[in-house]
KOLGU-4560 file (N, C-alpha, C; in nm, 3 decimals, padded with zeros to 5 digits):
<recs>
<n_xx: 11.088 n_yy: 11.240 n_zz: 11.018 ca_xx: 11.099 ca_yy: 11.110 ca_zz: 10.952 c_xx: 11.082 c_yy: 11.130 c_zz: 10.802 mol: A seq: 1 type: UNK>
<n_xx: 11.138 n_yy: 11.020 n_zz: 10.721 ca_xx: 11.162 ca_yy: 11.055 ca_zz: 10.582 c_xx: 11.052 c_yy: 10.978 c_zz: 10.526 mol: A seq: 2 type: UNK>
<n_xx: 10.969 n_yy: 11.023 n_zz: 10.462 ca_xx: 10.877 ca_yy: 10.975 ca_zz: 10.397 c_xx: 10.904 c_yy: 10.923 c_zz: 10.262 mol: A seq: 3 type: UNK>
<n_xx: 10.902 n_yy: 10.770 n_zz: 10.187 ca_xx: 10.969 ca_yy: 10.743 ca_zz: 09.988 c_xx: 11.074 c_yy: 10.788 c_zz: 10.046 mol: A seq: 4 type: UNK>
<n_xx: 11.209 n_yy: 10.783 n_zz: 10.135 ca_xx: 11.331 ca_yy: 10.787 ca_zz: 10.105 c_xx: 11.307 c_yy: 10.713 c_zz: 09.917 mol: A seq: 5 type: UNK>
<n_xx: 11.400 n_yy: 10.791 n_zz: 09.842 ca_xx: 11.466 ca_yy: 10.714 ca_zz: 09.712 c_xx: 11.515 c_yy: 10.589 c_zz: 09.699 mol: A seq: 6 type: UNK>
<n_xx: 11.602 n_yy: 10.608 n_zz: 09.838 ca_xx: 11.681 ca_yy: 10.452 ca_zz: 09.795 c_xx: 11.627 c_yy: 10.383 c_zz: 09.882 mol: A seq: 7 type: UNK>
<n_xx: 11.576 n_yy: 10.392 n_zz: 09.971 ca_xx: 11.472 ca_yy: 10.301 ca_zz: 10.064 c_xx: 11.343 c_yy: 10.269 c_zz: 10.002 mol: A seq: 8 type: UNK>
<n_xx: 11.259 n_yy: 10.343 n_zz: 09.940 ca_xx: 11.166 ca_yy: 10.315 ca_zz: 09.842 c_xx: 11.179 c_yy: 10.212 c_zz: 09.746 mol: A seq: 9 type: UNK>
<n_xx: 11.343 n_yy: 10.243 n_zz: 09.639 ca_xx: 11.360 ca_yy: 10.131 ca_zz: 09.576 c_xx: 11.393 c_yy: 10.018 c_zz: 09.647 mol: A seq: 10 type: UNK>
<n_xx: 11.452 n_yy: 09.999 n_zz: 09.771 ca_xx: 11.486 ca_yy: 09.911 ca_zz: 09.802 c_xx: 11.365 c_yy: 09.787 c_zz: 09.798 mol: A seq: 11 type: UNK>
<n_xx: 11.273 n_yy: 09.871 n_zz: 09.841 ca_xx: 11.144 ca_yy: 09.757 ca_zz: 09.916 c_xx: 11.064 c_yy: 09.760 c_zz: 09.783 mol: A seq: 12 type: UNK>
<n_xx: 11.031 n_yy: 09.825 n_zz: 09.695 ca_xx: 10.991 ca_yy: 09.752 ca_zz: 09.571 c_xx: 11.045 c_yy: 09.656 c_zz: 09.491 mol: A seq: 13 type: UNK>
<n_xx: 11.163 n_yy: 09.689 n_zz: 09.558 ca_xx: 11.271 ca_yy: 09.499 ca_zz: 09.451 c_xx: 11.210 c_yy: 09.400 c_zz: 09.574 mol: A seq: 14 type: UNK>
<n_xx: 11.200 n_yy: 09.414 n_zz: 09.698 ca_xx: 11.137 ca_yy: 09.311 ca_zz: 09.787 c_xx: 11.031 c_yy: 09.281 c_zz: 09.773 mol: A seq: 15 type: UNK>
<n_xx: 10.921 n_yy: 09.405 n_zz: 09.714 ca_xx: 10.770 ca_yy: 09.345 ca_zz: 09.724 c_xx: 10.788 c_yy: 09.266 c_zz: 09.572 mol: A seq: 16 type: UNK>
<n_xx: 10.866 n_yy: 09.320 n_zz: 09.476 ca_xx: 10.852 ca_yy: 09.230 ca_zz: 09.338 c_xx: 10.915 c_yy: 09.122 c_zz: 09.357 mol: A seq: 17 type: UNK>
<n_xx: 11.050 n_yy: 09.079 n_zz: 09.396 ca_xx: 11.099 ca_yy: 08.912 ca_zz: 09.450 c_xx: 10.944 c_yy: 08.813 c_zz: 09.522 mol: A seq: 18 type: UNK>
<n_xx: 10.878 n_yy: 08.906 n_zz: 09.615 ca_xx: 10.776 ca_yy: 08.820 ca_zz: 09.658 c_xx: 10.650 c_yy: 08.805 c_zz: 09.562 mol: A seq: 19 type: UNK>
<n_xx: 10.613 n_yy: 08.909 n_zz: 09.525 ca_xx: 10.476 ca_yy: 08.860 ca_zz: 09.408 c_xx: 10.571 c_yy: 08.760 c_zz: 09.328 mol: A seq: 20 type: UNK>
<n_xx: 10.654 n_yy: 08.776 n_zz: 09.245 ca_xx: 10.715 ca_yy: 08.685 ca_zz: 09.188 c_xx: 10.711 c_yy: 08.509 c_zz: 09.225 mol: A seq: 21 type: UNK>
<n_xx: 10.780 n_yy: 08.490 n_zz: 09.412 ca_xx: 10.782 ca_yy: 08.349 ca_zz: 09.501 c_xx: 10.625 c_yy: 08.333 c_zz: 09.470 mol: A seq: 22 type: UNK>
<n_xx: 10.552 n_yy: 08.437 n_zz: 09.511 ca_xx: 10.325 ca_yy: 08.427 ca_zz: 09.473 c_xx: 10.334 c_yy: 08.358 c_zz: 09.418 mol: A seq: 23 type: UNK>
<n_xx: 10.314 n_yy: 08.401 n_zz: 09.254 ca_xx: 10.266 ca_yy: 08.351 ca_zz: 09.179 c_xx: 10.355 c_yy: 08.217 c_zz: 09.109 mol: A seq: 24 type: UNK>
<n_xx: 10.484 n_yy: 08.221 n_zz: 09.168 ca_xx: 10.557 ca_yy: 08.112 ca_zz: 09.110 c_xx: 10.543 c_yy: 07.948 c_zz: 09.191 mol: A seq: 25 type: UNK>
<n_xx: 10.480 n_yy: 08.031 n_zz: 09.334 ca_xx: 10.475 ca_yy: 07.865 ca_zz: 09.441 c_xx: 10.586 c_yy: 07.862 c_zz: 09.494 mol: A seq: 26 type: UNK>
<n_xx: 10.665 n_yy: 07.959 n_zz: 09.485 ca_xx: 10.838 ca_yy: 07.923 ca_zz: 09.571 c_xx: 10.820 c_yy: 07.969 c_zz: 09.696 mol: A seq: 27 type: UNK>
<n_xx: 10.796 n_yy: 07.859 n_zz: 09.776 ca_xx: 10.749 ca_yy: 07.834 ca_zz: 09.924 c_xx: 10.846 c_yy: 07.893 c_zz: 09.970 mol: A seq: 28 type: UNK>
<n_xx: 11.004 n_yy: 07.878 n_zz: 09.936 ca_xx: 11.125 ca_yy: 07.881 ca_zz: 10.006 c_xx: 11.128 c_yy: 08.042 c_zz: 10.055 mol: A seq: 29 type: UNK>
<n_xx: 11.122 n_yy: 08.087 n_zz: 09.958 ca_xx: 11.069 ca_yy: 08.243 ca_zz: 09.946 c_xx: 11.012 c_yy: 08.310 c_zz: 09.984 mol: A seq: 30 type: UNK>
<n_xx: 10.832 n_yy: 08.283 n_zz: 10.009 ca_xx: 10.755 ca_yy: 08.325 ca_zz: 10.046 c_xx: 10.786 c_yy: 08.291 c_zz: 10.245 mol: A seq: 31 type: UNK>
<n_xx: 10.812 n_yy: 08.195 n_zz: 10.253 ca_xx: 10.847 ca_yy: 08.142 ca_zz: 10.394 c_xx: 10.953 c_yy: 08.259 c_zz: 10.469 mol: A seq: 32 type: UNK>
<n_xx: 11.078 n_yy: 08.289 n_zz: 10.345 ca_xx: 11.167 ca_yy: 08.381 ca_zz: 10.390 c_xx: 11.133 c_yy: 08.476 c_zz: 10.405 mol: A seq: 33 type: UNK>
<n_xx: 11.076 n_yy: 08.544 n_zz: 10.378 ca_xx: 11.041 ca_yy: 08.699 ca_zz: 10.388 c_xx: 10.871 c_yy: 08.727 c_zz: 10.454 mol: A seq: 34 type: UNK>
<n_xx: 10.871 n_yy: 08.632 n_zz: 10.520 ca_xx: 10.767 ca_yy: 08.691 ca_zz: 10.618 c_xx: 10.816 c_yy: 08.641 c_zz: 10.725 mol: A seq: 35 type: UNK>
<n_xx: 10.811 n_yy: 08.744 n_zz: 10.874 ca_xx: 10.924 ca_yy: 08.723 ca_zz: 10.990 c_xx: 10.855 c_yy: 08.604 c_zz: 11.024 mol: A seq: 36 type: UNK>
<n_xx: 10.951 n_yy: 08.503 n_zz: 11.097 ca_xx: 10.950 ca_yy: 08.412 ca_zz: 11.192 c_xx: 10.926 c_yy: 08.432 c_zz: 11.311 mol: A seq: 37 type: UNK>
<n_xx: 10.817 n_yy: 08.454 n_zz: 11.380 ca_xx: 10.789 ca_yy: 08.495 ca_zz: 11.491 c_xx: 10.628 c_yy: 08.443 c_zz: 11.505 mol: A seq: 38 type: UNK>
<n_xx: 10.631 n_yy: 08.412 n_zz: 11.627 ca_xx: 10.466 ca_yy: 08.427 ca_zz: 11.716 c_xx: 10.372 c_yy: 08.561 c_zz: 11.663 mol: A seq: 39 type: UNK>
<n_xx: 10.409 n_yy: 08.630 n_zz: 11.624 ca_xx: 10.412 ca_yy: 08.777 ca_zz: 11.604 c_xx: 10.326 c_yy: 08.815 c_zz: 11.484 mol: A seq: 40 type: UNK>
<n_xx: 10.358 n_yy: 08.724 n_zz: 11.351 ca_xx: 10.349 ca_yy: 08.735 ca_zz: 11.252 c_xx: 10.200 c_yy: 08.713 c_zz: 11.249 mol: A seq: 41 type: UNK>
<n_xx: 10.110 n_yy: 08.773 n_zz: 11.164 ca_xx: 09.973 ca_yy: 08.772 ca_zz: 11.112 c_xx: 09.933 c_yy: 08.755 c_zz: 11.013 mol: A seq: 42 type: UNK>
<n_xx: 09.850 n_yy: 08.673 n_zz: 10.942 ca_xx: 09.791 ca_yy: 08.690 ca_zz: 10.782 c_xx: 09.667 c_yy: 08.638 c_zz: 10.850 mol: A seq: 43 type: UNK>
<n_xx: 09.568 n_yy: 08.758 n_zz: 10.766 ca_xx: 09.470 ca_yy: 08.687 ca_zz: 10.734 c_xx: 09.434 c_yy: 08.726 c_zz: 10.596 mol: A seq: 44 type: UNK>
<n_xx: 09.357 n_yy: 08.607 n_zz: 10.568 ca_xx: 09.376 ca_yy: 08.545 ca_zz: 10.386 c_xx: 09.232 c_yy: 08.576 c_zz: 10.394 mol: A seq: 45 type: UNK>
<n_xx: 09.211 n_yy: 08.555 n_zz: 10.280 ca_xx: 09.066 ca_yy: 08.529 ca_zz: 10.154 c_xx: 08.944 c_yy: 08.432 c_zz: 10.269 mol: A seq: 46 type: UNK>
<n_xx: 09.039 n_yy: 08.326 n_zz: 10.387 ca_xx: 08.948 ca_yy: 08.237 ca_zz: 10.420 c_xx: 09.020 c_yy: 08.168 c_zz: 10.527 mol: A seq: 47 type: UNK>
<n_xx: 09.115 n_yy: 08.235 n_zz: 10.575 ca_xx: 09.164 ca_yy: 08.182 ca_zz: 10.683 c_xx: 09.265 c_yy: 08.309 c_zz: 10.771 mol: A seq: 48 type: UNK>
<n_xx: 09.225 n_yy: 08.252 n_zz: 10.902 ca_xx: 09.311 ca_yy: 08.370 ca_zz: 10.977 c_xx: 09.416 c_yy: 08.308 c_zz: 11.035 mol: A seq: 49 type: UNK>
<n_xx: 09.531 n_yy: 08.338 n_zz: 11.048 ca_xx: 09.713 ca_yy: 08.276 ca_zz: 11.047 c_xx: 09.773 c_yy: 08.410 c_zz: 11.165 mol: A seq: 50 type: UNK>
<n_xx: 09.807 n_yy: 08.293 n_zz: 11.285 ca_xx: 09.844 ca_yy: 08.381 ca_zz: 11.409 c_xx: 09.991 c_yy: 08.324 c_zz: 11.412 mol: A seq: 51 type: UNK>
<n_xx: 10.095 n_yy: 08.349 n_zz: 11.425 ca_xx: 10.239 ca_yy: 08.322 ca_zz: 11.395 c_xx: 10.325 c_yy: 08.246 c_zz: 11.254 mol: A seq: 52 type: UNK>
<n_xx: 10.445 n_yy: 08.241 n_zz: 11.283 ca_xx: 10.483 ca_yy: 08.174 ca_zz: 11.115 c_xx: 10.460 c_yy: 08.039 c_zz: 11.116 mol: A seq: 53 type: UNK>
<n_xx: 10.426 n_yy: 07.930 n_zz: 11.170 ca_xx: 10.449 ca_yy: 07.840 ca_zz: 11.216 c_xx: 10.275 c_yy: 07.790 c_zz: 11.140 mol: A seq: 54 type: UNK>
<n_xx: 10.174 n_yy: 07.839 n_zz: 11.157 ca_xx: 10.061 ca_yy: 07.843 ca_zz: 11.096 c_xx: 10.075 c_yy: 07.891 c_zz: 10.909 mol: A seq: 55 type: UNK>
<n_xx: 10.155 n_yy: 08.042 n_zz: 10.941 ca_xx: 10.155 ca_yy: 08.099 ca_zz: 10.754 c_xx: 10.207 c_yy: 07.970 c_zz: 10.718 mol: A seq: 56 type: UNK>
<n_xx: 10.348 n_yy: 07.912 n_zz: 10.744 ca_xx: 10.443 ca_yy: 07.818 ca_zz: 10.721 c_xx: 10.326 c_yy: 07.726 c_zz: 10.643 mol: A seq: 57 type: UNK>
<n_xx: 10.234 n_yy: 07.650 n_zz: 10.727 ca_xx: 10.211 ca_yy: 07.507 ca_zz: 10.727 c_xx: 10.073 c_yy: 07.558 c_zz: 10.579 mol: A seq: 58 type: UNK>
<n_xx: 10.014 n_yy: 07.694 n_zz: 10.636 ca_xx: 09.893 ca_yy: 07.741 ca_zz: 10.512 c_xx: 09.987 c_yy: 07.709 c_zz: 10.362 mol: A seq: 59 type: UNK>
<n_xx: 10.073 n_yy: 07.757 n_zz: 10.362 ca_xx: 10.183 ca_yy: 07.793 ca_zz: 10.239 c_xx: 10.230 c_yy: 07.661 c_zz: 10.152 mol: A seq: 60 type: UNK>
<n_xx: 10.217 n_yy: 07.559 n_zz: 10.276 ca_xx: 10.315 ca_yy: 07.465 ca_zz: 10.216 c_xx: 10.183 c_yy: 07.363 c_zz: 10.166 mol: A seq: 61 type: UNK>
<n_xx: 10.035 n_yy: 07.404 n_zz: 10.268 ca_xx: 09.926 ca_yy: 07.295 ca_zz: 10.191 c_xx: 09.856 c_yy: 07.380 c_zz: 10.077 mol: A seq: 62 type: UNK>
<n_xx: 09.846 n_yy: 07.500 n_zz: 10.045 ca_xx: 09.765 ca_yy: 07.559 ca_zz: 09.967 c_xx: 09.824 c_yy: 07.465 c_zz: 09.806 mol: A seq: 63 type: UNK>
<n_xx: 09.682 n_yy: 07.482 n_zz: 09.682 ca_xx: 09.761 ca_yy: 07.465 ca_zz: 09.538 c_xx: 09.827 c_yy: 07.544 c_zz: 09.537 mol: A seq: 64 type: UNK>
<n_xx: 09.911 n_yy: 07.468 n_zz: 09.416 ca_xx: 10.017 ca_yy: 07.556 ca_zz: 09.376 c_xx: 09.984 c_yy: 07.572 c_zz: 09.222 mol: A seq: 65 type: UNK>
<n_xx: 09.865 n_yy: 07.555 n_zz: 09.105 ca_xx: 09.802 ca_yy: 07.580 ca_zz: 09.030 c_xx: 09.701 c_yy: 07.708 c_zz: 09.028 mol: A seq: 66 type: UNK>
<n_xx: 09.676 n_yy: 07.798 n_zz: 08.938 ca_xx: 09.644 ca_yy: 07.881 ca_zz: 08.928 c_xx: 09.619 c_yy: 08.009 c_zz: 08.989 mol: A seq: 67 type: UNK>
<n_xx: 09.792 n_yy: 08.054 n_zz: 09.023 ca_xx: 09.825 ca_yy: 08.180 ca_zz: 09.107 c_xx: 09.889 c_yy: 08.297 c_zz: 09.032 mol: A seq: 68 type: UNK>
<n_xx: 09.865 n_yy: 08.261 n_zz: 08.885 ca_xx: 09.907 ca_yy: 08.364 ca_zz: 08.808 c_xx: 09.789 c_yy: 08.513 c_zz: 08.802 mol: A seq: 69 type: UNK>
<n_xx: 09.846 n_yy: 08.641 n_zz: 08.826 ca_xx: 09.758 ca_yy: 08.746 ca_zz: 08.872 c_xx: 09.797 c_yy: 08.812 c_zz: 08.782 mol: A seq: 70 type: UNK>
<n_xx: 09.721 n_yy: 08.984 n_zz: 08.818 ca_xx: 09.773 ca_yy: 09.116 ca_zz: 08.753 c_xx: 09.752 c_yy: 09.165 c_zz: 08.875 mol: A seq: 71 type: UNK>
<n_xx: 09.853 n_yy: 09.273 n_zz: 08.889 ca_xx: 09.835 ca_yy: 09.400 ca_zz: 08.967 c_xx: 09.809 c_yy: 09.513 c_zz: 08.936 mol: A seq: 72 type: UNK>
<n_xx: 09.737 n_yy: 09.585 n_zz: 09.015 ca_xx: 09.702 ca_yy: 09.740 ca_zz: 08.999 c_xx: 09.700 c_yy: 09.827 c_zz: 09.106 mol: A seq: 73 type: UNK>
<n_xx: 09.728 n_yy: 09.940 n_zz: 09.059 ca_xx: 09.735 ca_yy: 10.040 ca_zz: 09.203 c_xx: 09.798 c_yy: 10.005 c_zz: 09.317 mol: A seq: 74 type: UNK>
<n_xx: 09.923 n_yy: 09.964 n_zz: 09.309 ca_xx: 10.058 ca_yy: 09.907 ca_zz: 09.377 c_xx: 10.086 c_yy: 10.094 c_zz: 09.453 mol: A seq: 75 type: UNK>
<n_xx: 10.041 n_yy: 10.076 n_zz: 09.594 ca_xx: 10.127 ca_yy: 10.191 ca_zz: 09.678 c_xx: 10.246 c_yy: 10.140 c_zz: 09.698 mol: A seq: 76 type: UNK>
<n_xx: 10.355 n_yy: 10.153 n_zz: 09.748 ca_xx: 10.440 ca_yy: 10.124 ca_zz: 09.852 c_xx: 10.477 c_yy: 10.261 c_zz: 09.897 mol: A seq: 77 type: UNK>
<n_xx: 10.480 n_yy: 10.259 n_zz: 10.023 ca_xx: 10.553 ca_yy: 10.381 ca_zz: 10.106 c_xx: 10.604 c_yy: 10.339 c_zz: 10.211 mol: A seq: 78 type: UNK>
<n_xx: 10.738 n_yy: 10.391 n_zz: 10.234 ca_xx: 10.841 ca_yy: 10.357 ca_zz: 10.292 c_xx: 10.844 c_yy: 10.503 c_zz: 10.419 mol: A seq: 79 type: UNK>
<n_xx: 10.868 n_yy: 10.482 n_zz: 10.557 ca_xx: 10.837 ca_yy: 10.546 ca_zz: 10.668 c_xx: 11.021 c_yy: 10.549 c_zz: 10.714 mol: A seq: 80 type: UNK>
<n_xx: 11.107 n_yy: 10.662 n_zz: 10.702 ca_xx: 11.202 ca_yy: 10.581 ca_zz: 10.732 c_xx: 11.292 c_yy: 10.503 c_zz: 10.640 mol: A seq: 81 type: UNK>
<n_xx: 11.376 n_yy: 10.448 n_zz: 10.730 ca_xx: 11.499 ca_yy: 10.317 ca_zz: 10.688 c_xx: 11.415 c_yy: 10.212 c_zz: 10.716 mol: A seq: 82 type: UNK>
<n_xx: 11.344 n_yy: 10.193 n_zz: 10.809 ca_xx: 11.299 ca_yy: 10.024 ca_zz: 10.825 c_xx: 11.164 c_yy: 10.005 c_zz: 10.829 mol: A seq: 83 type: UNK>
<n_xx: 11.064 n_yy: 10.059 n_zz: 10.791 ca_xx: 10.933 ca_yy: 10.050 ca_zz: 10.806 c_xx: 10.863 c_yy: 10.077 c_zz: 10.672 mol: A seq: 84 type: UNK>
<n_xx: 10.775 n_yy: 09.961 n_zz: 10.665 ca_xx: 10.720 ca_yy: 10.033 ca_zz: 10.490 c_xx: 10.576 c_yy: 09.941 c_zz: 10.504 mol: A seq: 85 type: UNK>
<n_xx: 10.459 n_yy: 09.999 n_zz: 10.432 ca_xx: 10.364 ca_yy: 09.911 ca_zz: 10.369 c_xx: 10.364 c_yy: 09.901 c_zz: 10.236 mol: A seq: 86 type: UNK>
<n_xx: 10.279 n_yy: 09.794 n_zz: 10.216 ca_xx: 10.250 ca_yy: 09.771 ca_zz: 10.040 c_xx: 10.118 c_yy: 09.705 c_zz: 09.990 mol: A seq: 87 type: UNK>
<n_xx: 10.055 n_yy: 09.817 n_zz: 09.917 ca_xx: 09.915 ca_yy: 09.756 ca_zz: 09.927 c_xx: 09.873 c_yy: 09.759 c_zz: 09.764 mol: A seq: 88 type: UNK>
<n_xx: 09.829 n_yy: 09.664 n_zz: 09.743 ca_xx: 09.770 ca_yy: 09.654 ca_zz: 09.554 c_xx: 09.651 c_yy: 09.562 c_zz: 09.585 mol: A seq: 89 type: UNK>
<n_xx: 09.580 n_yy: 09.593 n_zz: 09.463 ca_xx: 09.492 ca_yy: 09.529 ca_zz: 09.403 c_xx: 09.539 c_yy: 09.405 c_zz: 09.293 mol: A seq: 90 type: UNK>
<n_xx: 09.455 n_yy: 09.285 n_zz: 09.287 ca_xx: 09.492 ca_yy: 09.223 ca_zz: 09.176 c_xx: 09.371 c_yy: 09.168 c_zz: 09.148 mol: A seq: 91 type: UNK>
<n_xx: 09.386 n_yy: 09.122 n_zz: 08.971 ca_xx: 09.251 ca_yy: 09.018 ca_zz: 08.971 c_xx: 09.319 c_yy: 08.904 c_zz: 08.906 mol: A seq: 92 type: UNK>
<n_xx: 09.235 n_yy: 08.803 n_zz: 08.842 ca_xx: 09.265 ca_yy: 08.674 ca_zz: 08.832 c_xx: 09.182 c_yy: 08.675 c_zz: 08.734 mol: A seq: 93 type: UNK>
<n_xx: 09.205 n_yy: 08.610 n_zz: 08.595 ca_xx: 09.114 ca_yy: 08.550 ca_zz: 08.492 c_xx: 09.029 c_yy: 08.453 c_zz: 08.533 mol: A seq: 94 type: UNK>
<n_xx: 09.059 n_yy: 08.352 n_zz: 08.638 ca_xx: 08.985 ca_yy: 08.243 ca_zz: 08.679 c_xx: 08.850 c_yy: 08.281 c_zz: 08.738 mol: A seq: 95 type: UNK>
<n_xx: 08.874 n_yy: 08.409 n_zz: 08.794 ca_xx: 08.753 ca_yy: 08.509 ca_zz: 08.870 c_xx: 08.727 c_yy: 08.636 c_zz: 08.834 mol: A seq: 96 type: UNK>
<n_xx: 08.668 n_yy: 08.618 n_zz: 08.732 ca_xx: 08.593 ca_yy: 08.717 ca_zz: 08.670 c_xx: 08.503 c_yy: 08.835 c_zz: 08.774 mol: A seq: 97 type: UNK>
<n_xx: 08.505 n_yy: 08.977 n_zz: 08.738 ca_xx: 08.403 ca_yy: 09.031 ca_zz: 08.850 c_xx: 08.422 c_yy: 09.032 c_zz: 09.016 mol: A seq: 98 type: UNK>
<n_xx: 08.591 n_yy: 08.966 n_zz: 09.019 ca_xx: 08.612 ca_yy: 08.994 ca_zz: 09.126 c_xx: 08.729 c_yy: 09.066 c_zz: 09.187 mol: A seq: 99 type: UNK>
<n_xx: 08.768 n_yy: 09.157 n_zz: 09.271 ca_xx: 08.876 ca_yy: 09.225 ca_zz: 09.279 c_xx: 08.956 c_yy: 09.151 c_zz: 09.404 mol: A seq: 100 type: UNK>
<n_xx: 09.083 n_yy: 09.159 n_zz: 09.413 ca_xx: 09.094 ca_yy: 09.089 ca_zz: 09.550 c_xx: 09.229 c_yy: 09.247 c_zz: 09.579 mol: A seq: 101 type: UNK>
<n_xx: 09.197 n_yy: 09.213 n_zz: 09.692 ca_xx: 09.316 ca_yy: 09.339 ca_zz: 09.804 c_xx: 09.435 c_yy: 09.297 c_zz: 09.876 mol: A seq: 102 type: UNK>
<n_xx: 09.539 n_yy: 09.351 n_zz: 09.862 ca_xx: 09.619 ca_yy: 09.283 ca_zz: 09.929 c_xx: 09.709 c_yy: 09.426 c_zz: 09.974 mol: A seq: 103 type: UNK>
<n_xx: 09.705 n_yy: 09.401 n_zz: 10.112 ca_xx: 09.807 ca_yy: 09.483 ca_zz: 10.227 c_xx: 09.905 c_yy: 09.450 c_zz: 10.305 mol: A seq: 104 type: UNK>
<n_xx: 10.006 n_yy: 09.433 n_zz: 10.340 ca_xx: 10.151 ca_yy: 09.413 ca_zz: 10.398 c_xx: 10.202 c_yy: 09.524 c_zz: 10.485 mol: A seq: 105 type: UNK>
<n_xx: 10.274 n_yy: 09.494 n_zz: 10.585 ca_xx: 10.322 ca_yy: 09.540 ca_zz: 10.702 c_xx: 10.437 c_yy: 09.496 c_zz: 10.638 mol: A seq: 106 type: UNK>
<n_xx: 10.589 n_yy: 09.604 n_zz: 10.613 ca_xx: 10.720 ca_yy: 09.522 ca_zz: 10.630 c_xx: 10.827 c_yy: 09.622 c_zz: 10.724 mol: A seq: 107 type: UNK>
<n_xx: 10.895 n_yy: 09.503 n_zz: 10.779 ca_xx: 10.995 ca_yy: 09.589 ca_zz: 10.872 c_xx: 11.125 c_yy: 09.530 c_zz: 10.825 mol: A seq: 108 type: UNK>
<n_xx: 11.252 n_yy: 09.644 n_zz: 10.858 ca_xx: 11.370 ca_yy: 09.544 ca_zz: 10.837 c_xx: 11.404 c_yy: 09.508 c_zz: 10.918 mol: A seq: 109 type: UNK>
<n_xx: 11.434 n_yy: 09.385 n_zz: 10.958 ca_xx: 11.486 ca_yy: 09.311 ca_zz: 11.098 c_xx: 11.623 c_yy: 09.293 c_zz: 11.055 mol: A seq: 110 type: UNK>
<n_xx: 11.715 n_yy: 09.255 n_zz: 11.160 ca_xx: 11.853 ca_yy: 09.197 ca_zz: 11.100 c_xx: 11.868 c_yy: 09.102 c_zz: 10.996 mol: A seq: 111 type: UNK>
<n_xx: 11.813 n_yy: 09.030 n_zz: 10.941 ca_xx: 11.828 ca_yy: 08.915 ca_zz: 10.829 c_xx: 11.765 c_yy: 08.994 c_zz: 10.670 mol: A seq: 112 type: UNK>
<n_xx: 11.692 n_yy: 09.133 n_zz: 10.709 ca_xx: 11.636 ca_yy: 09.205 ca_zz: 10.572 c_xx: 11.474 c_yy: 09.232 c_zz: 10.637 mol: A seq: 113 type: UNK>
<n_xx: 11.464 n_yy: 09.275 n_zz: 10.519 ca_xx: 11.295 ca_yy: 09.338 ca_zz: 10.508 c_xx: 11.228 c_yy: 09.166 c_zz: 10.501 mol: A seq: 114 type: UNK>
<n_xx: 11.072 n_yy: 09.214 n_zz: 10.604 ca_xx: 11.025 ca_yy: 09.080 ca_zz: 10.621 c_xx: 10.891 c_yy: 09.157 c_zz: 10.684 mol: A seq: 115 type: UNK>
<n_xx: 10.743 n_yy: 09.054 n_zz: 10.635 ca_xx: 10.628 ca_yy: 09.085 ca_zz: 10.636 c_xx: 10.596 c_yy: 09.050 c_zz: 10.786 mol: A seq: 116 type: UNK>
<n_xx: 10.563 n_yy: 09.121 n_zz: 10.867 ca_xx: 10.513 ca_yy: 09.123 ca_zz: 11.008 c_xx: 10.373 c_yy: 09.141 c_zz: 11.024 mol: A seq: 117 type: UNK>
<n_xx: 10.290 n_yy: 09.188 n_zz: 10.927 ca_xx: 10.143 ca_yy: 09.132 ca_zz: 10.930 c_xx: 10.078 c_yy: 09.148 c_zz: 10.762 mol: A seq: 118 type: UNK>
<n_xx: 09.995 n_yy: 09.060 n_zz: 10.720 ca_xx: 09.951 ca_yy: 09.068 ca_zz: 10.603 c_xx: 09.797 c_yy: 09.074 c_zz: 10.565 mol: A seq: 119 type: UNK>
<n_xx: 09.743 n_yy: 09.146 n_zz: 10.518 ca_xx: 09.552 ca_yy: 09.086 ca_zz: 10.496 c_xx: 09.571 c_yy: 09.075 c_zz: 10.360 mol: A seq: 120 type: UNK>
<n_xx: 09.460 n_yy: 08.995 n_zz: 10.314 ca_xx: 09.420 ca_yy: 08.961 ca_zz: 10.142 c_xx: 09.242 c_yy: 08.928 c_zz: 10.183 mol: A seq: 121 type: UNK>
<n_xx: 09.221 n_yy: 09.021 n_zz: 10.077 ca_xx: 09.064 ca_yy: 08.972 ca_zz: 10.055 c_xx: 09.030 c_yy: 09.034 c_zz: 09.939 mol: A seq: 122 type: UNK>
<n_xx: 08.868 n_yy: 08.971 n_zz: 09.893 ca_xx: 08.822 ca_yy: 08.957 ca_zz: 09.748 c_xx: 08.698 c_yy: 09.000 c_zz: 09.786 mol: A seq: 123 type: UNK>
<n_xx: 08.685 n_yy: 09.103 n_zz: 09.677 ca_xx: 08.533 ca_yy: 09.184 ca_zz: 09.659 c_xx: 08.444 c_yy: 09.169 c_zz: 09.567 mol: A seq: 124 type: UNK>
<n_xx: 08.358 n_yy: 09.225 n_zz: 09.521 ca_xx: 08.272 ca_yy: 09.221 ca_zz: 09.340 c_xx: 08.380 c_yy: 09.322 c_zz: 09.321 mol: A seq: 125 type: UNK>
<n_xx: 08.409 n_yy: 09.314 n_zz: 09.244 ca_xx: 08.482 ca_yy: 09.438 ca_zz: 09.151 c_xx: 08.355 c_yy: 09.554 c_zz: 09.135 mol: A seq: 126 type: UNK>
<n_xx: 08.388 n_yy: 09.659 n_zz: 09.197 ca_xx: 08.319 ca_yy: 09.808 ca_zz: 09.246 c_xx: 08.258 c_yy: 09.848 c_zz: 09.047 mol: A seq: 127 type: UNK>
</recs>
């Protein structure tokens, strides 16, 4: 198996950047698209745990949509393959000082494209 294929590598970093992008912009439409539609699907967040899309869906569409502007750091992505990849960064937030938050992704390509099949996010003291 091909471990960072080149063009599979780039591929899914233009996907993980379209989605931080839908993040921090509130484009539900977006964020909705690219995490699979299925029973299947997992997030658990900062403060809530999300068992199919139908739950992410409804988290997504009640969360604010005020102060989701971030930074990232230490962005892995590695790509397993043509269709299998994770993506894991750090970010912090000016609003939260002293705190680091984590964020990890599961993506697979299904027929419609690359799409998040399980996700965690959580927030630490900054180490």
């Amino acid at each position: 198996m091909m471990i960072n294929d080149p063009h599979v590598h780039e591929e899914m970093t233009a996907v993980f950047a379209r989605y931080e992008q839908a993040l921090v912009s509130n484009d539900v439409a977006v964020l909705d698209e690219l995490f699979w539609q299925s029973e299947h699907t997992i997030r658990y967040g900062v403060g809530e745990n999300l068992y199919g899309a139908e739950q992410i869906f409804a988290f997504r569409n009640a969360r604010p949509s005020a102060g989701l502007e971030r930074s990232l750091s230490r962005t892995v992505i590695t790509t397993y393959g043509n269709d299998f990849a994770t993506a894991s960064t750090l970010f912090s937030r000016g609003s939260s000082p002293g705190k680091t938050g984590r964020q990890m992704q599961t993506w697979v390509r299904m027929p419609e494209g690359w799409r998040v099949v399980a996700a965690h996010v959580s927030v630490i003291d900054t180490p």
